[in-house]
C-alpha positions in Angstrom: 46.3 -21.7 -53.6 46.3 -22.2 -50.1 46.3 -25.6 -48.6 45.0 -26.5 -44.9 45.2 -29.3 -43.0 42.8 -30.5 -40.1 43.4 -32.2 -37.3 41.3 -33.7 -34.8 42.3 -33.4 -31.2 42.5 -36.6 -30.9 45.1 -36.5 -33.8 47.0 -33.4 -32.1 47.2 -35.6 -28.6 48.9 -38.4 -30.7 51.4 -36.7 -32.9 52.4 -34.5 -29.0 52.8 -37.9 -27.3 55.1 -39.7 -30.3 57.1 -36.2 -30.5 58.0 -36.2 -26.7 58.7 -40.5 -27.1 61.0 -39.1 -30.1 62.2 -36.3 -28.4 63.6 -38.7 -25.2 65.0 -41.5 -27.2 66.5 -40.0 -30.5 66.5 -35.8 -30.2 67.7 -35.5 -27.1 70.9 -37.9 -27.2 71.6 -36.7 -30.7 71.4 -33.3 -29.9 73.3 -33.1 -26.6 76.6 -33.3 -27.6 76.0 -30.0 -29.2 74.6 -28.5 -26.6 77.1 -29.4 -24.3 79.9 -27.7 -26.5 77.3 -24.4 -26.4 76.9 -24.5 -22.6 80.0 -25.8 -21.2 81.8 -24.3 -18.4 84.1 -22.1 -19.7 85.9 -21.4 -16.3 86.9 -25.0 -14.6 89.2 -24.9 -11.4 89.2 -28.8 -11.3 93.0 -30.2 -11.1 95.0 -33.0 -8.4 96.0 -31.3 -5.4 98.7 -31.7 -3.4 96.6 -32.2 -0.5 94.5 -35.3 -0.9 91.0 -34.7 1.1 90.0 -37.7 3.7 87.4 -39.8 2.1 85.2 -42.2 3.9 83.6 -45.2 1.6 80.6 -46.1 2.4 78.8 -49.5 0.8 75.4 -50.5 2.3 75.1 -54.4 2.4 72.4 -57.3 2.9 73.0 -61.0 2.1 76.0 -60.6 -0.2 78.5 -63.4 1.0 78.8 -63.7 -2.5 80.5 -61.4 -3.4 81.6 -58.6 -0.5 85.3 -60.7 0.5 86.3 -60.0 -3.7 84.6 -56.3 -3.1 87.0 -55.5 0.3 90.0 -57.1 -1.7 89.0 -54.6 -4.0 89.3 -52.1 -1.3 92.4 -53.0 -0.3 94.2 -52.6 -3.5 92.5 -48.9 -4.2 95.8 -46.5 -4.5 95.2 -43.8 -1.8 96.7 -43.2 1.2 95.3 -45.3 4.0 95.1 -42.7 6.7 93.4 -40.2 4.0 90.8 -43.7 3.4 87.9 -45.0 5.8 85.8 -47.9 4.6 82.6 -48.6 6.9 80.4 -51.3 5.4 77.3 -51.2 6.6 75.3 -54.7 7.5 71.4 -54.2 7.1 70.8 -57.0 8.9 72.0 -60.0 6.9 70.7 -63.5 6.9 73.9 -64.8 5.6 77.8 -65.0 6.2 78.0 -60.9 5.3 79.0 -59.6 8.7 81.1 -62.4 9.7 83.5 -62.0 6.4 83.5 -58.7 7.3 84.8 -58.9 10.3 87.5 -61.2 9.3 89.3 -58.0 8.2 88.6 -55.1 11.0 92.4 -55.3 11.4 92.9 -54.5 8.0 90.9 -50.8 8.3 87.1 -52.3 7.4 85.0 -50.9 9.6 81.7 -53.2 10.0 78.6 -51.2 11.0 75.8 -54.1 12.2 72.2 -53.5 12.1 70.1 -55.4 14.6 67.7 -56.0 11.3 66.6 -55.3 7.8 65.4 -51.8 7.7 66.6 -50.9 4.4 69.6 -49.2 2.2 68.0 -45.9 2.9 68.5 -46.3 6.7 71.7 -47.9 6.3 73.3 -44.9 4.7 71.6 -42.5 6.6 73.2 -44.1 9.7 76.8 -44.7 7.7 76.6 -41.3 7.0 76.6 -40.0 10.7 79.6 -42.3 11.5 82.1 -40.6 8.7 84.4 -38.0 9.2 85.3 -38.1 5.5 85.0 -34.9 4.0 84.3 -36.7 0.8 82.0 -39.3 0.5 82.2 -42.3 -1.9 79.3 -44.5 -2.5 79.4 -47.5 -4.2 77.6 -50.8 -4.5 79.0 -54.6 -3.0 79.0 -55.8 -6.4 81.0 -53.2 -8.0 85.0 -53.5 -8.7 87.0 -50.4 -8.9 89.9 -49.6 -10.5 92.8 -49.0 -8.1 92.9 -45.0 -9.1 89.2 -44.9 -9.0 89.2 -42.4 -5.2 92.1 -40.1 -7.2 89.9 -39.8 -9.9 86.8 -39.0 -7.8 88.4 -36.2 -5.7 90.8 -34.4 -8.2 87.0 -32.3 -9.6 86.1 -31.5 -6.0 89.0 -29.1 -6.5 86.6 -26.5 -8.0 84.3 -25.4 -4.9 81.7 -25.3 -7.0 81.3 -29.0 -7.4 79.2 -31.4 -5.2 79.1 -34.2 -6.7 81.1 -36.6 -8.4 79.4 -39.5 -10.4 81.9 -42.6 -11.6 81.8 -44.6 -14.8 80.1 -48.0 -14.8 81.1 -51.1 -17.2 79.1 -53.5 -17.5 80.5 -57.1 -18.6 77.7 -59.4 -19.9 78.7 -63.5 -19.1 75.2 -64.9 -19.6 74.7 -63.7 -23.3 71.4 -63.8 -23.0 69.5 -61.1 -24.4 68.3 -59.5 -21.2 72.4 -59.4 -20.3 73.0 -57.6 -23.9 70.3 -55.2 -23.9 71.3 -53.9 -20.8 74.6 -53.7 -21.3 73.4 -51.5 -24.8 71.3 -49.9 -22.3 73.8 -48.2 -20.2 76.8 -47.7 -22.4 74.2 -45.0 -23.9 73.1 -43.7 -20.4 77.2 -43.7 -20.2 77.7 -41.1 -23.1 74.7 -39.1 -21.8 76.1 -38.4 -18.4 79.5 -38.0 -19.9 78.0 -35.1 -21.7 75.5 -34.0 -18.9 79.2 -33.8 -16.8 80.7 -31.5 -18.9 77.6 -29.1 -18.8 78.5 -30.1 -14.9 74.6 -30.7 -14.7 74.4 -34.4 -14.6 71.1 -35.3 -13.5 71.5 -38.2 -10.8 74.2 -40.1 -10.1 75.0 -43.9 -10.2 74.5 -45.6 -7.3 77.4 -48.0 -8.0 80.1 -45.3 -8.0 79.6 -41.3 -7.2 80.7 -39.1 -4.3 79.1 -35.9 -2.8 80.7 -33.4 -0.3 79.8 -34.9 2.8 78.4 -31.3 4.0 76.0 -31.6 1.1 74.5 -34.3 2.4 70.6 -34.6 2.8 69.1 -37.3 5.0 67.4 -40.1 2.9 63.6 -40.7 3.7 62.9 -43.8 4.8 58.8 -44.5 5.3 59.1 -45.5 1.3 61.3 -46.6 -0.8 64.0 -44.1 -2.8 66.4 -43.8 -5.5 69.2 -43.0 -2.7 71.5 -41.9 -5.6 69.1 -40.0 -7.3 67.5 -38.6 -4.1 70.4 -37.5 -2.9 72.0 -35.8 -6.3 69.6 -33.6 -7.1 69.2 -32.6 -3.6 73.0 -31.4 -4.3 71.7 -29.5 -7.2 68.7 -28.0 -5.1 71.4 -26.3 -2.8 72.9 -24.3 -5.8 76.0 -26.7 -6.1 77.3 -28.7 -9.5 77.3 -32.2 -10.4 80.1 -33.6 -13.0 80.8 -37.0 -14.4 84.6 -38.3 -14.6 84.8 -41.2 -17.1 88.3 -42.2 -15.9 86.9 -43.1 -12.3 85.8 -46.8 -13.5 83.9 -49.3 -11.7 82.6 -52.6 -13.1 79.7 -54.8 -12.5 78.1 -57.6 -14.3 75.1 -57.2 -15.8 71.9 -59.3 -14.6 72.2 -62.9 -13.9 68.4 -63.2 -14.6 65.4 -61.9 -15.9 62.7 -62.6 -13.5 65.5 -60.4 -10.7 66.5 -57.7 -13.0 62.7 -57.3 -13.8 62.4 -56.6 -10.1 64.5 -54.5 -9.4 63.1 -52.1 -12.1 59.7 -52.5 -10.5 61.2 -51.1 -7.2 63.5 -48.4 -9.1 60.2 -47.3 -10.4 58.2 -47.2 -7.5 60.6 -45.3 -5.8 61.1 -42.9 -8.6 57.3 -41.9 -8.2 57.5 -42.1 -4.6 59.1 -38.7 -4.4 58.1 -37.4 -7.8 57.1 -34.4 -6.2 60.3 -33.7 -4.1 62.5 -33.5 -7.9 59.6 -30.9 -9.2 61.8 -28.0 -8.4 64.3 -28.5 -11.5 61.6 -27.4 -13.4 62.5 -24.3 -12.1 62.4 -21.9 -15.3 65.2 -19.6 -13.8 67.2 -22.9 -14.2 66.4 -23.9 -18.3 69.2 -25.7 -19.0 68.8 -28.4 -15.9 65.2 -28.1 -16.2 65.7 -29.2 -20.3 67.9 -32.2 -18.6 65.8 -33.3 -16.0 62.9 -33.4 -18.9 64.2 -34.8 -21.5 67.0 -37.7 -19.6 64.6 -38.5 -16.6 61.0 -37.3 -16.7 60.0 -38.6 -20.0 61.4 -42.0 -19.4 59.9 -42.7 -16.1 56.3 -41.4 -18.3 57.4 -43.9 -21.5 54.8 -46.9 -20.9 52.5 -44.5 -20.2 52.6 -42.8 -22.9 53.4 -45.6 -25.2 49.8 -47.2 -23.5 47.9 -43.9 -24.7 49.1 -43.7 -28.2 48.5 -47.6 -28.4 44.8 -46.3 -27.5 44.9 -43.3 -29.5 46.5 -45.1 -32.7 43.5 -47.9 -32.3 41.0 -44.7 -32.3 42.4 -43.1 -35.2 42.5 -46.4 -37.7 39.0 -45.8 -38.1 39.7 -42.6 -39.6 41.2 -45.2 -42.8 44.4 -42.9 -42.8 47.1 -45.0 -43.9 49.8 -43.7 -41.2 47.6 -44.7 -38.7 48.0 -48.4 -40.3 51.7 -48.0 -40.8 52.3 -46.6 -36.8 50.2 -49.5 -35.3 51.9 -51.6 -38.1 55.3 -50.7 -36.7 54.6 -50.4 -32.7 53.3 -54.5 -33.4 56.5 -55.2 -35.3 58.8 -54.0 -32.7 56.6 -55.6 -29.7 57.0 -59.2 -31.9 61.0 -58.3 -32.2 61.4 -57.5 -28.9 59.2 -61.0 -27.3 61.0 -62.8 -29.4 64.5 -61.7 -28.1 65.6 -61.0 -32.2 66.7 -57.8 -30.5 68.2 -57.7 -27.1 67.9 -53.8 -26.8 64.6 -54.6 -28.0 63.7 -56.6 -25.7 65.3 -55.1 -22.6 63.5 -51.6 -23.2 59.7 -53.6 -23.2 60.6 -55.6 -20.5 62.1 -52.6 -18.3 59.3 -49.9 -19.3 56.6 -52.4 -18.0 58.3 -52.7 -14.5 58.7 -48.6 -14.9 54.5 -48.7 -15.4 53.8 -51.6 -12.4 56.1 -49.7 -10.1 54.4 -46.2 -10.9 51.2 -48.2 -9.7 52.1 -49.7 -6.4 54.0 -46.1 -5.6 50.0 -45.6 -4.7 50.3 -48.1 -2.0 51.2 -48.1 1.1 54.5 -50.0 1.5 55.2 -52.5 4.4 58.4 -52.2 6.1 61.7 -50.8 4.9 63.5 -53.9 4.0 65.1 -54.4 0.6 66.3 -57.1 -1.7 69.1 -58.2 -3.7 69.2 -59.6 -6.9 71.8 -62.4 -8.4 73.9 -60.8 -11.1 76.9 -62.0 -13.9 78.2 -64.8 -12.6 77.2 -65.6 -8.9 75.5 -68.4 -7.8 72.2 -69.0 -8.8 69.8 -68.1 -5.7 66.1 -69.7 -6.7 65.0 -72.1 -9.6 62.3 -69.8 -10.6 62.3 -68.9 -13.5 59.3 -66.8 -14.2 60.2 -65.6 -18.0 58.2 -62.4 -18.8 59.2 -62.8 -22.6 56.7 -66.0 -22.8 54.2 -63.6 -21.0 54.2 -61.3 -23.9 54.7 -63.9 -26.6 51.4 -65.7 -25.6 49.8 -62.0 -25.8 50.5 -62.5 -29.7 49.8 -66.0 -30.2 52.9 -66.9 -30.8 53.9 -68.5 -27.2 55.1 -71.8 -28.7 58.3 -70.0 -30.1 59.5 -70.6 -26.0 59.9 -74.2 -24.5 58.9 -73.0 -20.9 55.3 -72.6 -19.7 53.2 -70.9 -17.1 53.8 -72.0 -13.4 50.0 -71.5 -13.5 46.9 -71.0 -15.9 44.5 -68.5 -15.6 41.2 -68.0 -17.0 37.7 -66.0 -17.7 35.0 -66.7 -19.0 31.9 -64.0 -19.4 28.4 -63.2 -21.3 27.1 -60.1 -21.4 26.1 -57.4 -24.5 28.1 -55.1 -26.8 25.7 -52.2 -28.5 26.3 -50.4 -31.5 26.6 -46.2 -30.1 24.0 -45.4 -32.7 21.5 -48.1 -31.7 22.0 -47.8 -28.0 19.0 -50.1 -27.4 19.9 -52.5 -29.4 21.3 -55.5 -27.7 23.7 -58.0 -28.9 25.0 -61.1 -27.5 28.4 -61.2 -26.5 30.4 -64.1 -25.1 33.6 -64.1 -23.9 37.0 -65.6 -22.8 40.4 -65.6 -22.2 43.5 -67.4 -21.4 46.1 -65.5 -19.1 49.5 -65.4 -17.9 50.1 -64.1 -15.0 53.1 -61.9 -15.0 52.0 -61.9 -11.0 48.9 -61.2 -9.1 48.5 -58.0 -10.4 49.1 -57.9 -14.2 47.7 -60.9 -16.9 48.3 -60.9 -20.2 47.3 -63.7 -22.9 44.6 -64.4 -25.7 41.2 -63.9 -26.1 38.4 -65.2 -28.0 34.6 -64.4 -28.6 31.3 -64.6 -29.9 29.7 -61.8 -31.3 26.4 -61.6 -33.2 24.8 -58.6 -35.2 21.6 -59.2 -36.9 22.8 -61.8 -39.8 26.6 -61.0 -39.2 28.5 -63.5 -37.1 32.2 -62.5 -36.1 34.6 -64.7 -33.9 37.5 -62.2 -32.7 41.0 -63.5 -31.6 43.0 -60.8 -29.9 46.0 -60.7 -27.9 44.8 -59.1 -24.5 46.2 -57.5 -21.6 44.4 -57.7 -18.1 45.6 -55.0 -14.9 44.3 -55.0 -11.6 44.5 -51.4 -9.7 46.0 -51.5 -6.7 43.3 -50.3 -4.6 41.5 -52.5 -2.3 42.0 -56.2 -1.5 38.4 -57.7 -2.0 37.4 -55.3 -4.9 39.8 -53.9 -6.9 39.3 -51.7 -10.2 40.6 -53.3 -13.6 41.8 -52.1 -16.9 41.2 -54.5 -20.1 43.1 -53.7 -23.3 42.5 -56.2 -26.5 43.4 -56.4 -29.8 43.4 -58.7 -32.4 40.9 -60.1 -35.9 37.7 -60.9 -35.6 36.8 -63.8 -38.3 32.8 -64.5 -39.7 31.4 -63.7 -42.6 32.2 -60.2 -42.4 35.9 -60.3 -41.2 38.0 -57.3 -40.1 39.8 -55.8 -37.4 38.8 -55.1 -33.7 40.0 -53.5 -30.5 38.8 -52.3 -27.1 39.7 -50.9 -24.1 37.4 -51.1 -20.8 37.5 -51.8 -17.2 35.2 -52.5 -13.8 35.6 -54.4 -11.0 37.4 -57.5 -9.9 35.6 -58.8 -6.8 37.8 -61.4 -5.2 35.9 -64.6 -4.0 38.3 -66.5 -2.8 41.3 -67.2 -3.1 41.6 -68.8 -6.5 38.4 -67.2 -8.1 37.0 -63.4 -8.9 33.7 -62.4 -9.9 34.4 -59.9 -13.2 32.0 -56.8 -13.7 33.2 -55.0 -16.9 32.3 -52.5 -19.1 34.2 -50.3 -22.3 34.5 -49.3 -25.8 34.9 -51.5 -28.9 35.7 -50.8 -32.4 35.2 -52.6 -35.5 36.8 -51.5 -38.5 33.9 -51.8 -41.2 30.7 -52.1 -38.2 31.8 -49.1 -36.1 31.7 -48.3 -32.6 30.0 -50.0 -29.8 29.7 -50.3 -26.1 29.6 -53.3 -24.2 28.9 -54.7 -20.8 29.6 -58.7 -19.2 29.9 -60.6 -16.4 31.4 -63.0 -15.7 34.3 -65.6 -13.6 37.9 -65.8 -13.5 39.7 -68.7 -12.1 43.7 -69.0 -10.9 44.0 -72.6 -11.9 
């Protein structure tokens, strides 16, 4: 007896989307150890020459007196012969004692490059660049330590004239023991095996901007009218020119992990934005004359800059398909709430480090749509430096609030936000049948552009009365600067005499009227588990207390 089974294509569009999330976080990694034993250069030239190649070191620096007199100690202990080693550090226009501790040691071979003013790392290596008569070039962060064998290590691969590029192992060492500080560290020592195994395949798909080297002939000038991934950028572009990229996990440099969460969250938001700032320019390792790198480039890079964006449409999707009363539907929303709750909580620092980084991955693929002003950059405080600024803008509590359950965290909002809006929600059979709807919320604003908190109505359908409480999430478009588009997304209960679950996703317009205040024009889709589908439409005021 044959058996069939339908599916919608609504149901075919989720169960695509949680294969490729699958794919990226558990197939891949599992699987590419194998395929690096299947694929791996058979015929490797790499071994230490006699004659050591002349490397230049180049480390792009603004405000780091905190750290850049340990980081050219550092230097001075690296185990390579000093007329073989030139160290220009590069000074994008500091604001603090950078330049003049620099100088301090021009005697002892640091070369101090000044720039009149901030224009950015991208400029600053460009110009760094031009100035070295390495034939290998070493790039490496001010807050990274190196072992002293770490330049041996880097140069013995470039032995093989096939290879371009030579990315170095990072450590991290957590101090804080916060859960930010652990998850990150969990974080990379997997990105760690990945590139270890991507090296063998000598395919590695970027480098680490803390420690990798190139061929300084394969060098391609860094854009600089928006912000890039310089060691990404300028990886692949080795790849692009037919050349190989390896990974050598006994060139080791160290770093602490992030000092704070409000500064690492940032600096995710601008690695994002820059990744899809030149999404277009990495395109060509999709080239299907190229599977193998074009597999990599999918599976390690691709599909995790698209992760919050897919995770948002299966969120959607999964909400869609409960009213189909399949169980799995109930079990996958089940568990995509469960892990949300472990990871705002901080039960799980992995947990909470991979929520926390894929929603600066989603804001900075928004404002890559922006134009960006000036090509300035900024650090961020990690391990154990001095503390910077008191603020202490905790996106955890953001979240938490979301589910109701922000009194788990001692720390509030720096500021309350809030809506409140009356309007109709119709049933999509009875079109013309008009129900009263009124509605509010109470945000946090992760920052100008992104609110999320709770919401709570009143809804009324002939003799049923419901009173929904939903956790609710509030994004404002970067388009515009009096009237900006705006996506809703809530979900939650809605209690009455007729009790059961609702969701809905909708958007409009946020008209700014001043300052503090915006006039709301919305409009979407609701479901109610037992009552169906509706539309609804409201207006209404939002305040920035």
């Amino acid at each position: 007896m044959a058996c069939s089974m339908n599916f919608t294509p609504i149901e075919i569009a989720f169960w695509i989307l949680f294969f490729l999330l699958v794919h990226c976080y558990l197939i891949f990694p599992v699987t590419l150890p194998f395929l690096s034993e299947l694929f791996c250069r058979k015929n490797r030239k790499a071994k230490e020459e006699k004659t050591l190649p002349k490397v230049s070191i180049l480390v792009s620096a603004y405000n780091e007196e905190a750290v850049i007199e340990k980081k050219i100690l550092n230097f001075l202990e690296i185990d390579y012969p000093k007329e073989l080693l030139e160290i220009l550090i590069g000074d994008d226009g500091s604001a603090d004692r950078t330049a003049e501790i620099v100088e301090r040691y021009a005697d002892k071979g640091i070369c101090l490059v000044k720039a009149p003013q901030n224009a950015g790392k991208a400029a600053m290596l460009n110009r760094l660049q031009k100035l070295a008569t390495g034939e290998i070039l070493v790039f490496c962060d001010a807050n990274t330590m190196l072992f002293p064998n770490v330049i041996r290590k880097l140069v013995t691969p470039f032995s093989d004239p096939k290879i371009g590029c030579v990315c170095g192992h990072l450590i991290l060492t957590d101090k804080s023991g916060s859960p930010l500080g652990s998850g990150e560290r969990s974080y990379w020592d997997l990105e760690s095996e990945i590139k270890k195994f991507e090296g063998i395949l000598d395919l590695l798909v970027g480098g680490n901007g803390a420690l990798y080297a190139i061929r300084n002939e394969l060098y391609t000038p860094l854009p600089v009218k928006k912000s890039v991934m310089d060691d990404f950028f300028i990886t692949v572009k080795v790849l692009q020119k037919g050349s190989l990229c390896t990974f050598d996990p006994s060139a080791i440099g160290t770093e602490q992990t992030s000092k704070e969460g409000s500064g690492e969250y940032r600096r995710k938001v601008r690695i994002g934005r820059a990744n899809f700032n030149y999404l277009f320019s990495y395109l060509p390792l999709l080239n299907p004359f190229h599977p193998l790198l074009a597999y990599l480039f999918v599976s390690h890079k691709l599909l995790r800059w698209l992760t919050p964006h897919i995770a948002l449409v299966l969120l959607v999707l999964n909400g869609i398909l409960l009213a189909s009363m399949n169980p799995v539907y109930y079990v996958t929303m089940g568990l995509a709430l469960i892990f949300i709750l472990i990871a705002v909580t901080k039960i799980s620092g992995s947990a909470y480090y991979f929520l926390l980084m894929n929603f600066a991955m989603f804001k900075g693929s928004l404002l890559s749509l922006t134009k960006e002003h000036g090509g300035g950059w900024k650090r961020e405080a990690r391990g154990d430096e001095e503390e910077s600024s008191t603020v202490a803008k905790a996106l955890p509590l953001v979240l938490a609030a979301a589910l109701s359950i922000a009194a788990l965290s001692p720390s509030r909002a720096e500021a309350l936000t809030a809506d409140a809006s009356v309007g109709v929600v119709n049933s999509t059979e009875e079109l013309l049948e008009f129900n009263f709807n009124v509605s509010g919320h109470f945000w946090y604003p992760v920052d100008q552009m992104v609110f999320v908190g709770i919401g709570l109505d009143y809804q009324r359908f002939g003799d049923v009365t419901l009173v929904p409480v939903m956790g609710s999430a509030y994004v404002r478009l970067p388009f515009g600067s009096v009237m900006m588009p705006a996506m809703t997304f809530d979900m939650g209960y809605a209690f009455g005499n007729d009790a059961q679950m609702i969701w809905r996703v909708g958007g409009g317009l946020d008209v700014k009227l001043g300052r503090y205040s915006s006039l709301l024009m919305l409009g979407g889709y609701e479901n109610l588990r037992k009552n169906g589908d509706f539309v609804y439409l409201r207006c209404g005021l939002l305040l920035e207390l």
